[in-house]
C-alpha positions in Angstrom: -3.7 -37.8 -89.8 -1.0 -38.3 -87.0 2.5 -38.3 -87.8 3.2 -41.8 -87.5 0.3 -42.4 -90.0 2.1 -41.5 -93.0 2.4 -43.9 -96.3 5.1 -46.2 -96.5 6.7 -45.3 -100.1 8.9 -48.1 -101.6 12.8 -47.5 -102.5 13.1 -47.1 -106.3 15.0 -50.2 -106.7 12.1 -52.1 -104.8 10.0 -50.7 -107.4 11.8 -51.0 -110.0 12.1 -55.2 -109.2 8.5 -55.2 -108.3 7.1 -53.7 -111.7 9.5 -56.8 -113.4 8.1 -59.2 -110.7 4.7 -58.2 -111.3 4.5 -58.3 -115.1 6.2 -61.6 -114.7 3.9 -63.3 -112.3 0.0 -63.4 -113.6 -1.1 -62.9 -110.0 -2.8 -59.7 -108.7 -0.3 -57.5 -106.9 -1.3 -54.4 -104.5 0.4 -51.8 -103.1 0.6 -50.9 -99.4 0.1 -47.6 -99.6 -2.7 -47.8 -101.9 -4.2 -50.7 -99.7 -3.7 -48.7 -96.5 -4.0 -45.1 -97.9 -2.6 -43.4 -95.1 -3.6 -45.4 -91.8 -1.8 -47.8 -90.3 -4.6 -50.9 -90.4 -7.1 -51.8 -92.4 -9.8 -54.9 -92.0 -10.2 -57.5 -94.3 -13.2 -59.2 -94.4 -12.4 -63.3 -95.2 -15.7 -65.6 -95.7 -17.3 -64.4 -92.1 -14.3 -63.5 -89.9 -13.0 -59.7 -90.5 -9.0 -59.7 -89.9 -6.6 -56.8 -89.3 -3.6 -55.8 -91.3 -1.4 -53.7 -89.3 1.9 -51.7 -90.1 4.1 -51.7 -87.4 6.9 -49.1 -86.4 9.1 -50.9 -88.0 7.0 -51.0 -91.3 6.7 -54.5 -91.3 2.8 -55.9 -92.1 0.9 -57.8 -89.0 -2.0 -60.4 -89.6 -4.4 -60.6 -86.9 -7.2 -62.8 -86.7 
């Protein structure tokens, strides 16, 4: 695992307004770090095309087709 590959862990106050967001809103929510379990992309496979998810250094998320 290289350094810069470690999981991004939300701030307890993000968590704390994403557990009331989430059992508010019916809609399935994941976690990042669940989602991207250490790396930093995965590939999502949509109909036929496969897209990346990337985490920049910043630790903002990146769609690419």
């Amino acid at each position: 695992m290289d350094s810069d590959s470690a999981p991004l862990a939300p701030r307890p106050q993000e968590s704390e307004e994403h557990s009331q967001l989430a059992a508010a809103d019916p809609k399935r929510t994941l976690n990042s770090a669940d989602l991207f379990q250490g790396a930093r992309e995965v590939q999502i496979q949509h109909d036929e095309k496969i897209y990346r998810l990337q985490v920049t250094r910043n630790g903002k998320l990146i769609l690419i087709k």
